[in-house]
C-alpha positions in Angstrom: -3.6 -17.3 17.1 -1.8 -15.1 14.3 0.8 -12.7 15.7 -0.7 -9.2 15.4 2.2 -6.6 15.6 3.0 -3.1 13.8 5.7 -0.3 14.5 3.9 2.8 14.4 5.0 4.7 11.2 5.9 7.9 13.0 7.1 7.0 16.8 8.5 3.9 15.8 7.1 2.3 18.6 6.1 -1.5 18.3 2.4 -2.7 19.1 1.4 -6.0 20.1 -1.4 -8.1 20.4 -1.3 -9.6 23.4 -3.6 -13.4 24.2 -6.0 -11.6 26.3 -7.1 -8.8 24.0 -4.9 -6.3 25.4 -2.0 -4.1 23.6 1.4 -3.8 24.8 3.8 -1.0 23.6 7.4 -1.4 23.1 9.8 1.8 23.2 13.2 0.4 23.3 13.2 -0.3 26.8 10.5 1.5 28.1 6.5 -0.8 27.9 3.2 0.3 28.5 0.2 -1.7 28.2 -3.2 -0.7 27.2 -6.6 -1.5 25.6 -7.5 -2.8 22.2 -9.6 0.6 22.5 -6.3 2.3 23.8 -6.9 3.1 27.2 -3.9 3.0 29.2 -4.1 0.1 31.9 -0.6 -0.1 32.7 3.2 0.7 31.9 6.1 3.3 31.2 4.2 5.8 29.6 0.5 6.6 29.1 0.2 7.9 25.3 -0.4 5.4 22.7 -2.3 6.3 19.1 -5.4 4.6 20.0 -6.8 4.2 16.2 -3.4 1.6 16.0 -4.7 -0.6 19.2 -8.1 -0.9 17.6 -6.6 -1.9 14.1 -4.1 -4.5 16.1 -7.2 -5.4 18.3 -9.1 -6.4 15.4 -8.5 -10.0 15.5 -11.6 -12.4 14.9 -9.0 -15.6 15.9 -8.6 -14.2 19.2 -12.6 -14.1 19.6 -12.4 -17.6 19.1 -10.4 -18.1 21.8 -10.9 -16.1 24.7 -14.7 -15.2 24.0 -13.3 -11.7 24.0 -15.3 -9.5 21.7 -16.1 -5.8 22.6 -12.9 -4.5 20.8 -14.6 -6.3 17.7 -17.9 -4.5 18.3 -16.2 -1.4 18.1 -13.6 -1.8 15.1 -17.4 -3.1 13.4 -16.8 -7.3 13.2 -19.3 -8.0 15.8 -21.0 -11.0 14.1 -23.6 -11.3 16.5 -25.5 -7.7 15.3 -28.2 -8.2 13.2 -29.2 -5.9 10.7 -31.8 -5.8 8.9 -32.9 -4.2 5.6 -34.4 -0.9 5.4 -37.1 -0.7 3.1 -39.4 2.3 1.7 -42.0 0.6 2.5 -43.4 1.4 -1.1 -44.8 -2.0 -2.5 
């Protein structure tokens, strides 16, 4: 699995990917974890930027690997929709 990992430009703080889908959140000594949707599960503090755990979450190896996929479905790499075509129905 590639390491996903950021500091957030303005807190500083660092976010993980962690192997089962979640996010953790470093702030020097202080860690919360939450969810590749950024719902707080667990942790120090309970305010994250939630558009930063989707972006970290978005990570099609760790798919692969856990079978994990709704944090895909929502940052829009769910391979399994199908669309189809709209046509005008003009022929």
């Amino acid at each position: 699995m590639i390491q996903r990992s950021t500091k957030h430009p303005f807190t500083g703080w660092l976010y993980e990917l962690l192997p089962d889908g979640n996010i953790q959140i470093t702030d020097g000594d202080k860690r919360a974890t939450f969810t590749g949707q950024g719902r707080y599960v667990s942790g120090d503090f309970k305010e994250c930027d939630p558009q930063l755990c989707v972006w970290i979450a978005n990570n099609p190896e760790l798919k692969q690997e856990t079978g994990a996929d709704s944090h895909l479905a929502l940052a829009g790499r769910n391979r399994r929709a199908i669309v189809s075509p709209i046509t005008s129905g003009a022929t």
